[in-house]
C-alpha positions as CSV (number, residue, x, y, z in Angstrom):
1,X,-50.2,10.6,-6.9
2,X,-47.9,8.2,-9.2
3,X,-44.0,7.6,-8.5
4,X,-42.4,8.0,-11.6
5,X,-41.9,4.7,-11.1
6,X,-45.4,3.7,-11.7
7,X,-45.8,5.9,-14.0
8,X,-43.2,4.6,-16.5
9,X,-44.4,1.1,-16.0
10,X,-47.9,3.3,-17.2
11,X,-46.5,4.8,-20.2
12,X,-45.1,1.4,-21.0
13,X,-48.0,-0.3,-20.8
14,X,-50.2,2.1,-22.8
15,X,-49.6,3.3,-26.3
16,X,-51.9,6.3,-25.9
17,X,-49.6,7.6,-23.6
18,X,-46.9,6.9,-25.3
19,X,-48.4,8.6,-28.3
20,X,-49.4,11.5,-26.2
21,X,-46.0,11.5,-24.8
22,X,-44.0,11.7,-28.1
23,X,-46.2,15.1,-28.9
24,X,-45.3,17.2,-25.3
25,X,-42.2,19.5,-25.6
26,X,-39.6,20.2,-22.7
27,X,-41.8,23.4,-21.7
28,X,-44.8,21.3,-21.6
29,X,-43.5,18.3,-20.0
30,X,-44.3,19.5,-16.4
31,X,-48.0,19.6,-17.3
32,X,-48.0,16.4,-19.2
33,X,-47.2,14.8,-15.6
34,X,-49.5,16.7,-13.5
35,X,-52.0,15.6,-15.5
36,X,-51.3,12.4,-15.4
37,X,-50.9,12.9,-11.9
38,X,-47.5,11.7,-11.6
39,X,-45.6,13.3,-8.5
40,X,-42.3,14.0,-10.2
41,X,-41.2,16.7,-11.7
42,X,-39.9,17.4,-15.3
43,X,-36.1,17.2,-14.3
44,X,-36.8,14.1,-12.3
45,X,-38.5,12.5,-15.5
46,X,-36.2,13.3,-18.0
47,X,-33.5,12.1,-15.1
48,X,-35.4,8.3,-14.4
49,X,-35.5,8.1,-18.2
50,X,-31.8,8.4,-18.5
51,X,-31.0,6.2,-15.5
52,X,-33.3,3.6,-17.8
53,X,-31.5,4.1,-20.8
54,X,-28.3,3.0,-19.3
55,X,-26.1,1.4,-20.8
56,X,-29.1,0.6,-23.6
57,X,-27.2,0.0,-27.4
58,X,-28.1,2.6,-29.3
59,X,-30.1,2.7,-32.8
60,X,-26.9,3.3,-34.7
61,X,-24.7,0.8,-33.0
62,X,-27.2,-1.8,-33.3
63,X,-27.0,-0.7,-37.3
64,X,-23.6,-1.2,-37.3
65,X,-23.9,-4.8,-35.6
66,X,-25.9,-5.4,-38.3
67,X,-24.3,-4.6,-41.3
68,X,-20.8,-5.8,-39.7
69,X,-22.5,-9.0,-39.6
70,X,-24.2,-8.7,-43.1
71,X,-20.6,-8.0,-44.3
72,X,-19.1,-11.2,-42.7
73,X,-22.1,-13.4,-43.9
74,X,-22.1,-12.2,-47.6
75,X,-18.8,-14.0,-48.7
76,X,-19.6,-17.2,-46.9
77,X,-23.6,-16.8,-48.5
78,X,-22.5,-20.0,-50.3
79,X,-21.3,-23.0,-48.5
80,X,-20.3,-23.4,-45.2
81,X,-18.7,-20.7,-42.9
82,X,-15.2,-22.0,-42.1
83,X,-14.5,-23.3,-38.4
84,X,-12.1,-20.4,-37.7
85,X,-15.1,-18.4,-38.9
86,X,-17.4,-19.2,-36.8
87,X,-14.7,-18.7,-33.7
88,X,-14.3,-15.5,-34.5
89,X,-18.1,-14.7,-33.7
90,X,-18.7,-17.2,-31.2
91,X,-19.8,-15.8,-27.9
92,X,-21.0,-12.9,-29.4
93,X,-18.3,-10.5,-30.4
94,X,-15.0,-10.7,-32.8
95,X,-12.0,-11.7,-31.5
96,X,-9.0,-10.3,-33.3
97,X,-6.5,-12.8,-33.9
């Protein structure tokens, strides 16, 4: 039998699973890893999957970022961007001033 451990690092590694995966439901999900012969159960699944998501950014928040950034580019499209600028986005983040 598979930790779910190993068995993420499986998934991971194989897009069939993950494309057999994205087509079990919640009810099924149990038989999905028995199956696969993965010793966990479904609550300790969906529970490992959370722990990896962890402090992940989301799909929205990484749209944000973008257009944020989109938005600050735009004006400076032309020319250079101004020293104070490029301050402001310097390490990674806006600084409010």
């Amino acid at each position: 039998m598979k930790t779910v451990e190993e068995f993420y690092k499986e998934i991971s590694d194989t897009k069939a699973l993950q494309d057999e995966l994205k087509n079990v439901s919640e009810e099924m999900l149990g038989a999905f890893l028995k199956k696969h012969e993965c010793e966990a159960s479904a609550e300790e699944f969906v529970e490992f999957l959370k722990a990896q998501s962890e402090g992940a950014i989301e799909d929205e928040d990484v749209e944000g970022m973008a257009k944020e950034f989109i938005d600050f580019v735009k004006p400076h499209k032309e020319g250079e961007i101004s020293d104070e600028d490029v301050g402001a986005v310097a390490g990674g983040g806006w600084i409010d001033n």
